[in-house]
Structure formats: structure tokens, C-alpha cells
C-alpha positions as CSV (number, residue, x, y, z in Angstrom):
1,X,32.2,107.0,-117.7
2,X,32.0,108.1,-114.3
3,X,30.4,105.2,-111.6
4,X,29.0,105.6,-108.0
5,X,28.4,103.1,-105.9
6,X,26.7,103.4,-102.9
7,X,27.1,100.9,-99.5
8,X,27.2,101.2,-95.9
9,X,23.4,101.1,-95.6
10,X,20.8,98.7,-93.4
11,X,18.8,98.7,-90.2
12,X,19.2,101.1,-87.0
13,X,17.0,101.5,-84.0
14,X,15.5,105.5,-83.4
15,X,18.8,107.5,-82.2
16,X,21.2,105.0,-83.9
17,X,23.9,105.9,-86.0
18,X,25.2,104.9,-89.2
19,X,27.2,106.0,-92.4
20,X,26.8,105.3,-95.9
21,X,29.4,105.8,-98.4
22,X,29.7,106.9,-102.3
23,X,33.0,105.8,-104.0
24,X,33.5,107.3,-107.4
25,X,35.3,106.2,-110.6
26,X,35.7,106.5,-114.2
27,X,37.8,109.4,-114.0
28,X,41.1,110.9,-112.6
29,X,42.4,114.1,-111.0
30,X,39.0,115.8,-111.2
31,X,36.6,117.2,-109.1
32,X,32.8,116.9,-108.4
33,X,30.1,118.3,-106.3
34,X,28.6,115.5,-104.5
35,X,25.2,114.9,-103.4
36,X,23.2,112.9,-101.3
37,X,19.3,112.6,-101.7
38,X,16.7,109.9,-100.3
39,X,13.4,108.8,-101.3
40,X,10.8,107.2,-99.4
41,X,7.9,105.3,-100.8
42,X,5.2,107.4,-102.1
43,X,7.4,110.6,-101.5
44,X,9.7,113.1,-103.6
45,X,13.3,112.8,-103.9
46,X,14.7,115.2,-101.2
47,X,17.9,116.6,-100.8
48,X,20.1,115.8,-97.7
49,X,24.1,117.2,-97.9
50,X,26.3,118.0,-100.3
51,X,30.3,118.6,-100.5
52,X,32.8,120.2,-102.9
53,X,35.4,117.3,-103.3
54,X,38.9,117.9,-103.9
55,X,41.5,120.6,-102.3
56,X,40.4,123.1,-100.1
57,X,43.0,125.3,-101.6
58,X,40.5,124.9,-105.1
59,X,37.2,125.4,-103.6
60,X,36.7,121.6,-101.9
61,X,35.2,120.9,-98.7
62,X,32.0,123.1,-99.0
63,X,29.4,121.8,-97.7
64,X,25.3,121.9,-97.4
65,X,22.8,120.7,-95.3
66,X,18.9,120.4,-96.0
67,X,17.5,121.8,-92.5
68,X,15.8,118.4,-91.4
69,X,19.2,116.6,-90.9
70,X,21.4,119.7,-89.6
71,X,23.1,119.2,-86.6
72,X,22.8,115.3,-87.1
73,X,24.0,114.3,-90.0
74,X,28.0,114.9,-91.4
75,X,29.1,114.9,-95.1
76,X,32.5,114.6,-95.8
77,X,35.4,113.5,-98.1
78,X,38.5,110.9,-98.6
79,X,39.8,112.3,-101.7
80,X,42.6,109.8,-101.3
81,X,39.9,107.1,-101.7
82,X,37.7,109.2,-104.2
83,X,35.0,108.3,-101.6
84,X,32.5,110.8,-100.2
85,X,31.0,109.7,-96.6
86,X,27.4,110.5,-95.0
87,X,27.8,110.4,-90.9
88,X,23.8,110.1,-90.2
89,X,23.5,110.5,-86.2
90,X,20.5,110.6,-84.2
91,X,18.6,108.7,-86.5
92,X,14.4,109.3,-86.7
93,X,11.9,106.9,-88.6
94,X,11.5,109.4,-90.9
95,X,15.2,109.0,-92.0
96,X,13.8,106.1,-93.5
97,X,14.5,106.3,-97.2
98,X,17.0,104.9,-100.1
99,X,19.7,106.9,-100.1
100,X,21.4,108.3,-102.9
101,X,24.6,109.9,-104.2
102,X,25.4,111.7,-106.7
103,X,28.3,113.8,-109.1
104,X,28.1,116.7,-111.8
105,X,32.1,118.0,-112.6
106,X,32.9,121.0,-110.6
107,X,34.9,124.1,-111.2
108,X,37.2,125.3,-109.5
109,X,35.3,127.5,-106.4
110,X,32.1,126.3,-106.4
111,X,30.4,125.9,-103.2
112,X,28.1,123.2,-103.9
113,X,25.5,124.3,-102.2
114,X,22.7,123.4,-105.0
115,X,21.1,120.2,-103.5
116,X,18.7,120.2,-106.5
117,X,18.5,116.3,-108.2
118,X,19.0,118.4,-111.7
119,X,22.0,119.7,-111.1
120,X,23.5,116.3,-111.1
121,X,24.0,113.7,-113.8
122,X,25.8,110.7,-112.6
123,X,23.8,109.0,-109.8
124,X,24.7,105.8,-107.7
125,X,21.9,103.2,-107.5
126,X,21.4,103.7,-104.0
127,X,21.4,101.7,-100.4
128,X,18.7,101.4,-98.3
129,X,18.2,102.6,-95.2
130,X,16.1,101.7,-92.4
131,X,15.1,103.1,-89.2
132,X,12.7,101.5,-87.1
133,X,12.3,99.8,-83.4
């Protein structure tokens, strides 16, 4: 069964910077498209980033950005590790959420670039994230 776990998360001042991390398991010389997604209280699950893990040479290292976080926030890979990374820069309070990742299998040239919480089916159980002065 594939696991995520989540860490890296906690408390940043406005225009901090942190990064969160997703290391996967359960399985071996596969690869995934990888999401991450937040949720505040009282709002909807939303999309952030997403990447095609494995060789470049078979379609990884795609990669997807919902247009709130563009510009600040980096999604990338250690497929060494079987860990996937969220760089979150320039933080805002709004950032504020628990942040998610998540897996479906991939094959092989797939871009990834679906950042819909359907498309996945193995999910971490999140680390919070707060932003706040």
C-alpha cells in the first residue's frame, strides 16, 4: 500500500519562507504524479503544485502551479529519497491552510498538470501551516 507522510510544517511571519515535504512508500521503481492541496477552515480544498516524479527522460519533472502561489512557491523532486518538496516563499496569511500531498501511479509522459483532489487516491494526512505576525 502506498504511504505519504507529510512534515516540514509550522509557524512563519508574512514574507517568511518554508518547505514542507511528502516522502512516499509502499512501493518501488514506480512513478506518481504528485500533488499538493491546502484547506483552510471553512474553505474548499484547493490545489497548489504538482510534479511528475521520476526521470525526465520518462516524462518526470512536469510541473503545475495554481496562479495564487506562482512565482512564490517551488515544487520539486528527490527521487533518490522518493520525497517530493514544496519551497513556499513569500509567505501571505492567506497561505494559511493544512497542507496536503498526494499520489495517483503515472504513465509514462504524463504532465501532471491536473491539480484536481479526484485525480488522486493516496493522500498524506497533512501538516499544518501557519502564517501569521
Amino acid at each position: 500500500q502506498v504511504q505519504l507522510v507529510e512534515s516540514g510544517g509550522g509557524s512563519v511571519q508574512p514574507g517568511g519562507s518554508l518547505r514542507v515535504s511528502c516522502v512516499v512508500s509502499g512501493v518501488t521503481h514506480r512513478d506518481f504524479c504528485m500533488g499538493w492541496f491546502r484547506q483552510a477552515p471553512g474553505k474548499e480544498r484547493e490545489g497548489v503544485a504538482a510534479i511528475s516524479t521520476g526521470r525526465v527522460s520518462t516524462g518526470g519533472g512536469f510541473t503545475h502551479y495554481a496562479d495564487s502561489v506562482k512565482g512564490r512557491f517551488t515544487v520539486s523532486q528527490d527521487n533518490a529519497q522518493n520525497t517530493v518538496y514544496l519551497q513556499m516563499n513569500s509567505l501571505k496569511s492567506e497561505d494559511t491552510a493544512v497542507y496536503y500531498c498526494a499520489a495517483v501511479l503515472r504513465s509514462p509522459w504524463n504532465p501532471c498538470t491536473v491539480l484536481v483532489g479526484t485525480f488522486f487516491n493516496y493522500w498524506g494526512q497533512g501538516t499544518q501551516v501557519t502564517v501569521s505576525s
